[in-house]
C-alpha positions as CSV (number, residue, x, y, z in Angstrom):
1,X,0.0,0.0,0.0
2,X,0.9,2.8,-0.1
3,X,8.1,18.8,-10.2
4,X,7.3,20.8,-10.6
5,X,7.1,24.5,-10.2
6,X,3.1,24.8,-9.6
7,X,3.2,22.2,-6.7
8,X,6.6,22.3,-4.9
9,X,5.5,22.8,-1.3
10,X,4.1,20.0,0.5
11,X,2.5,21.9,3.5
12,X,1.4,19.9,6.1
13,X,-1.1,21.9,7.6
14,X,-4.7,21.5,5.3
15,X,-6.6,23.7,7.9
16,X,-6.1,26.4,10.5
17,X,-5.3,24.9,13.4
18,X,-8.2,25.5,16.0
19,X,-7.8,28.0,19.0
20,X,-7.3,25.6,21.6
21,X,-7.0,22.1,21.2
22,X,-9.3,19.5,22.5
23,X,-8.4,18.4,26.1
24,X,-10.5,15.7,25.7
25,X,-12.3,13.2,23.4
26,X,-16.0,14.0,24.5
27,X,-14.8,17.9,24.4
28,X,-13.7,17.2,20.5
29,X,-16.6,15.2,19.5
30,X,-18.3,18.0,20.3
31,X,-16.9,19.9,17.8
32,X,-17.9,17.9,15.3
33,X,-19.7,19.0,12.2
34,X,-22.2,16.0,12.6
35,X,-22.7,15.7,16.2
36,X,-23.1,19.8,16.9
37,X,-26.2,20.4,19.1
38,X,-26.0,16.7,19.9
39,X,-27.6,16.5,23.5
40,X,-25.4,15.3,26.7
41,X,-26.6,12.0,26.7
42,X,-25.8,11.2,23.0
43,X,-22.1,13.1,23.8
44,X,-21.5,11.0,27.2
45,X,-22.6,7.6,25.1
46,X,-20.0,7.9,22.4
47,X,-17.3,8.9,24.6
48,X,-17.3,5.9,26.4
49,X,-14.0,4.5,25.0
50,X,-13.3,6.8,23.0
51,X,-9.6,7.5,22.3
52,X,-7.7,9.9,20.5
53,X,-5.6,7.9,18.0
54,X,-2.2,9.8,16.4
55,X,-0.3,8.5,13.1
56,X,2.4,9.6,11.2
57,X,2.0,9.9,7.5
58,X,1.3,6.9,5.5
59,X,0.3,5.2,8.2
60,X,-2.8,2.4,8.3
61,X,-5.9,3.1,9.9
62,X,-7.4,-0.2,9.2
63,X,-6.6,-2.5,6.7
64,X,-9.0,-4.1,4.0
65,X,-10.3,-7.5,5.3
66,X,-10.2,-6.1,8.8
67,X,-13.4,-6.6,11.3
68,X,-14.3,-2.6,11.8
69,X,-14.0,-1.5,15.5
70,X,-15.8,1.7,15.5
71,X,-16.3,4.9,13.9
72,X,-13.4,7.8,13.1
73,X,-13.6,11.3,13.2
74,X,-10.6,13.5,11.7
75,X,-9.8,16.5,14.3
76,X,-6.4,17.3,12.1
77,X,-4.5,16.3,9.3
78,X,-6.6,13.9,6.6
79,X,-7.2,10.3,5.4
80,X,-7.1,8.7,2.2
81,X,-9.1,5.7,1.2
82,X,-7.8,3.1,-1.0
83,X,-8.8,0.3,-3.8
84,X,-6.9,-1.7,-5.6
85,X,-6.9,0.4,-9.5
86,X,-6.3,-1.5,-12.6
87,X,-3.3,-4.1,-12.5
88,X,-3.2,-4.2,-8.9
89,X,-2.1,-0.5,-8.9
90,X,-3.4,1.2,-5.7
91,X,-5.8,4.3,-6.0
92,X,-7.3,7.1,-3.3
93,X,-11.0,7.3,-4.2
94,X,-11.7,9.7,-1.3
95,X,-9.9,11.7,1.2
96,X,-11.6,12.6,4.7
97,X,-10.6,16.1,6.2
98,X,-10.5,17.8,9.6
99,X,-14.4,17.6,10.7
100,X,-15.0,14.5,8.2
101,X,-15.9,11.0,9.8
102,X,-15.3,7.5,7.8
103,X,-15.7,4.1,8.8
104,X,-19.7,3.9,9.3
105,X,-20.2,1.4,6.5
106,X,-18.6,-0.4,8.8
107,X,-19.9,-0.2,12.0
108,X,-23.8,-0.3,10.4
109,X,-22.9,-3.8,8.2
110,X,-20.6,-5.0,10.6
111,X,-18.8,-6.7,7.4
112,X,-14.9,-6.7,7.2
113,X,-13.5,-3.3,5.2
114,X,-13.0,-3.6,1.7
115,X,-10.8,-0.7,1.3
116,X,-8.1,0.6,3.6
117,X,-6.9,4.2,5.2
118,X,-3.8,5.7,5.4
119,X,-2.6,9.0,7.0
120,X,-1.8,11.9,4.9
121,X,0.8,13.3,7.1
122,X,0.4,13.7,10.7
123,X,-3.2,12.8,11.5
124,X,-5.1,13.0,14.6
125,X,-8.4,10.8,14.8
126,X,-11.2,10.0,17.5
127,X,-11.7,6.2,17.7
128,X,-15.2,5.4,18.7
129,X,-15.9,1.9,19.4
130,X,-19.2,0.6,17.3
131,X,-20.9,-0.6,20.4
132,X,-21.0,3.2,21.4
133,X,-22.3,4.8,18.0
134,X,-24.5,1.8,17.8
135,X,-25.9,3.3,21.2
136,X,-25.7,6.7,20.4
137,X,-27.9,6.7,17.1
138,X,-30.0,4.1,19.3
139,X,-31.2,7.1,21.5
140,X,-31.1,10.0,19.1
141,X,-32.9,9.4,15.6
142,X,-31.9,13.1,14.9
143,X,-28.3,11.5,14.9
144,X,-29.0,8.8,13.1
145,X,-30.8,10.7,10.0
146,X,-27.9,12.9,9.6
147,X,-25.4,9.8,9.4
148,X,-27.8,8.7,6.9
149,X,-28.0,12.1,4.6
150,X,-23.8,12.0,5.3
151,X,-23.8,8.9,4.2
152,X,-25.9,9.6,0.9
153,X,-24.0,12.6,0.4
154,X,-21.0,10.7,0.6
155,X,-22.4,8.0,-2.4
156,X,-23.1,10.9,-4.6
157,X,-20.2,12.6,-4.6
158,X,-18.3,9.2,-5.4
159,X,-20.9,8.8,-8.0
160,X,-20.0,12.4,-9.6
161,X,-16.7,11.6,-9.0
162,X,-16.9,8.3,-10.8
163,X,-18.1,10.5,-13.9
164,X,-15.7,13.5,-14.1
165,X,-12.5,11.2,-13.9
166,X,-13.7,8.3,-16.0
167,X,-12.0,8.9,-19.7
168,X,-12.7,13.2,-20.1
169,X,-9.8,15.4,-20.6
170,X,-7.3,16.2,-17.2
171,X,-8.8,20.0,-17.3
172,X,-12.2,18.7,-16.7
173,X,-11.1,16.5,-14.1
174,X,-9.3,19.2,-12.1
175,X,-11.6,21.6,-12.6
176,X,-14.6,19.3,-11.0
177,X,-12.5,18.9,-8.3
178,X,-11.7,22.5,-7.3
179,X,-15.2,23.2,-8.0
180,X,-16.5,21.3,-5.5
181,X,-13.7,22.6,-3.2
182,X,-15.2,26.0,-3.8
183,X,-18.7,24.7,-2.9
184,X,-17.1,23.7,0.5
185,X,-16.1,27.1,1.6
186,X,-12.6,28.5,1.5
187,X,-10.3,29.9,3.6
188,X,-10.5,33.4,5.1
189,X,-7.5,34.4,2.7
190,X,-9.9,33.4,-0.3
191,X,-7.9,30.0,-0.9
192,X,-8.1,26.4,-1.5
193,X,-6.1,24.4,0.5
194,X,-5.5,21.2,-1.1
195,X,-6.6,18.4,1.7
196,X,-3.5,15.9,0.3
197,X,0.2,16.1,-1.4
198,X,0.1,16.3,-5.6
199,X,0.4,12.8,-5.8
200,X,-2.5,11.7,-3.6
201,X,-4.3,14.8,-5.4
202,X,-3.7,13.5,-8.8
203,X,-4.4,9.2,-7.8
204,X,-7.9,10.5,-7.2
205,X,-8.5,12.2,-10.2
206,X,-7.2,9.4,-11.8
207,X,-4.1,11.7,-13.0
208,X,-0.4,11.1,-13.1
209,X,1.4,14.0,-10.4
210,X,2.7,15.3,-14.2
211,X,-0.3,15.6,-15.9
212,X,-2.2,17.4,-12.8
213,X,1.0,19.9,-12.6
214,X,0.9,20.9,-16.3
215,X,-3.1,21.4,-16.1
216,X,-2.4,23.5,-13.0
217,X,0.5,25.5,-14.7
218,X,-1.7,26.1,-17.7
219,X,-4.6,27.6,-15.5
220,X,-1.9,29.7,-14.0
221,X,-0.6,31.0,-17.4
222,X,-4.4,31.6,-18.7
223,X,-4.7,33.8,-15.3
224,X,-7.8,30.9,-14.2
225,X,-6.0,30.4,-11.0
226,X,-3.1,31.9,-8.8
227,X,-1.1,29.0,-7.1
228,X,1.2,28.7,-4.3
229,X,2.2,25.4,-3.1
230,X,-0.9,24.1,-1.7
231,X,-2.7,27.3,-1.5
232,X,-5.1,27.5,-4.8
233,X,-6.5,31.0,-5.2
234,X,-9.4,31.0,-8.1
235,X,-9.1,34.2,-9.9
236,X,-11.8,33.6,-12.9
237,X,-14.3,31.2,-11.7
238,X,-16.5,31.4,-14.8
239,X,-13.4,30.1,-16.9
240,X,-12.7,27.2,-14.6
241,X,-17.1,26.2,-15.1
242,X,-16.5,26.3,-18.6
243,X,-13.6,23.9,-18.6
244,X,-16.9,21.2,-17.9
245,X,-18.2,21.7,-21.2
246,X,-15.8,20.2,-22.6
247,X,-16.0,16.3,-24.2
């Protein structure tokens, strides 16, 4: 398992760190984008075990044919899934960011992982045990609807995903994918950050690191975008939608 001028800083950081860290594992499931407003009770039931977990990059999470243990919520850094691509070659499909949770297919199926995680740099998770999100969405259906739209959400975008880097020229792929960056929100200096290096950027895609740093330099030259390391600042938006129309 597992240059170029537009990409040659490999931040580690992907988000600002917060104000003050989390002391505790119940303090930073709190903080959660899912479990925000979550009532005490729900809170106190999937702390119970719950464990901050810390891996270097490139480190597993869990490894396909594994039983699942629980559920994982990023607080820093960011996770890569992986399949094995055509030939055996291994390919990210999806990488979970700071606020992001994965694992839930396995905790609701109980069936061993077909895929496996790695760290993308220094990553700090919350380690759930199922028993206690099993619990949790057991006493709060609010909770367990928004898994479910998360979940859905989740599907569709690997859906889209499936169909913008499936054959279609590499500009179409990358501009999809900073597209829907830009639907997530950006930073408050007006930037992308990407989530992941070049190389786990352009696996997902389904791009070679070379091709996805000459797209990138070309947007640069055709003043589309304004890059720096990591940092993408989208100067023409319009330009980049129009990159989707073509076949």
């Amino acid at each position: 398992m597992s240059a170029t001028a537009v990409l040659q800083s490999e931040q580690a950081a992907v988000r600002p760190p917060a104000a003050r860290k989390a002391a505790t594992p119940r303090e930073a499931l709190a903080r959660m984008p899912i479990l925000l407003g979550s009532a005490a009770v729900v809170l106190d039931e999937l702390a119970r075990g719950a464990e901050f977990v810390r891996l270097s990059s490139s480190s597993s999470v869990f490894e396909r044919g594994s039983s699942p243990t629980g559920l994982f919520f990023v607080c820093s850094g960011a996770v890569r899934l992986m399949v094995s691509g055509p030939e055996g070659k291994d390919k990210v499909v999806e990488l979970f960011e700071s606020g992001g949770m994965f694992g839930e297919i396995g905790v609701f199926t109980g069936e061993c992982y077909r895929t496996w995680t790695q760290a993308v740099g220094t990553v700090v998770l919350i380690h759930v045990p199922r028993e206690r999100v099993l619990g949790a969405v057991a006493i709060d259906n609010a909770l367990s609807n928004r898994m479910l739209v998360a979940v859905c959400a989740r599907i569709q975008r690997l859906i889209d995903a499936i169909g913008n880097t499936t054959g279609g020229p590499a500009s179409v792929r990358v501009a999809a994918y900073l597209l829907e960056q830009l639907e997530r929100g950006v930073r408050a200096d007006g930037c992308i950050v990407l989530p992941a290096p070049k190389k786990t950027i352009a696996s997902l895609l389904n791009l070679t690191p070379e091709t996805l740093s000459r797209v990138l330099r070309t947007l640069v030259e055709d003043e589309v975008l304004a890059v720096s390391g990591r940092r993408i600042r989208v100067r023409n938006r319009a330009q980049l939608a129009r990159l989707l129309t073509q076949a």
